[in-house]
N, C-alpha and C positions, 0 to 999 in steps of 0.2 A: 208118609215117607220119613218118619221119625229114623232118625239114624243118621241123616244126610244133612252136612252142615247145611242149612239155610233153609232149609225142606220143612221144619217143623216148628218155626213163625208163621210171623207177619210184618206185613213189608210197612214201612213210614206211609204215612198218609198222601205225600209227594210222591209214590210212585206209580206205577203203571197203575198193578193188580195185585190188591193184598191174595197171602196166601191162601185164604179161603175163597177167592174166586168173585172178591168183589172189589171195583173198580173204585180208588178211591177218588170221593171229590164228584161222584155221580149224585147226588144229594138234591135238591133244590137249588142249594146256594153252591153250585160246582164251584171248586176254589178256595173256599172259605168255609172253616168249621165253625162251629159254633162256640160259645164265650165258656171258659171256663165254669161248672155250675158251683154257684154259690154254696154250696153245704160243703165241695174240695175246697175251696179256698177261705172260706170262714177261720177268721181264729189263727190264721198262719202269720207268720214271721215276712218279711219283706225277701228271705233266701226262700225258703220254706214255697211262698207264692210264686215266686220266678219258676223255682223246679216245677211246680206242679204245674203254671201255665206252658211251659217250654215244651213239658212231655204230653202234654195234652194238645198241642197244635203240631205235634208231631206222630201224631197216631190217629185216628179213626176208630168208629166203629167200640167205645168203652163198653164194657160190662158193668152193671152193679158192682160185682165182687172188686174190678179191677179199680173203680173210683175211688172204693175203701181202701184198695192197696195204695193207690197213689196220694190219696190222702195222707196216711201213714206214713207214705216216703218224706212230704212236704214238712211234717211234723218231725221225723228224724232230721233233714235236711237244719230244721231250726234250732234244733240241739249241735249241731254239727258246727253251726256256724257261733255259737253261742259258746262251743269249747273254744274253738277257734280264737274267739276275742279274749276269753281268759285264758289262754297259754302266750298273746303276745306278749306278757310280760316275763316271760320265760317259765322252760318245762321244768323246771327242779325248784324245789321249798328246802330250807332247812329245817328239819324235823328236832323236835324237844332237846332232842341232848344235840344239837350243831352239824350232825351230818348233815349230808344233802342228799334229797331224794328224789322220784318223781313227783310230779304234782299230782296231785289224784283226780284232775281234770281229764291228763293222757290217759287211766284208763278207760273213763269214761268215751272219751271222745272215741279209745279204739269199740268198747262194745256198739258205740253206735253206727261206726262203720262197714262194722260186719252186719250189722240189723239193716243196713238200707243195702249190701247187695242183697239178702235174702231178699226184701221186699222187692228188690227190682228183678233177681231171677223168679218170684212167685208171679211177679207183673204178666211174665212170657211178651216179653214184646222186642222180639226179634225182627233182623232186615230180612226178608229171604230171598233166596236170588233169581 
């Protein structure tokens, strides 16, 4: 039913019945997913880890391909937070001859936040209704 908001997800792991027609939390351990797997959270940042375990007790059901994507989010995620702490000292540098410019943090910080929606709409991890 692509076409149709909600229609061409998948629902949080908290709800009924993902949109594939599987009931989440049917598992063994109904209720409780499994720990985040050590090769997503390897290597991450303390924002980077949060993201990645947040989105991952919020969904069911990963792919291979989508752990790599979530990985890759976690890893932008640490960039993001990492511009972040170098722009609190403010966005603009006075450049050689005394103007003032942008910091060249800002544009970095924006390419990385275009890079993590893409990785979160490559995610596909829609509510659907």
């Amino acid at each position: 039913m692509a076409g149709k908001a909600g229609r061409s997800g998948r629902k949080k792991a908290g709800s009924k019945a993902l949109s594939f027609g599987v009931t989440a939390g049917a598992g063994p351990a109904a209720g409780r997913l499994p720990p985040v797997p050590r090769r997503i959270v390897c290597g991450l940042g303390e924002a980077g880890c949060a993201f990645a375990r947040d989105m991952w007790q919020g969904y069911d059901r990963w792919r291979p391909e989508q752990e790599t994507l979530l990985r890759e989010c976690g890893v932008t995620v640490d960039a993001l937070a990492e511009y972040a702490a170098t722009l609190k000292g403010g966005r603009t540098v006075t450049g050689p001859r005394g103007a003032l410019g942008p910091h060249p943090a800002v544009r970095l910080q924006s390419h990385a936040q275009r890079t993590l929606l893409l990785l979160l709409r490559a995610l596909d991890l829609k509510e659907g209704a």
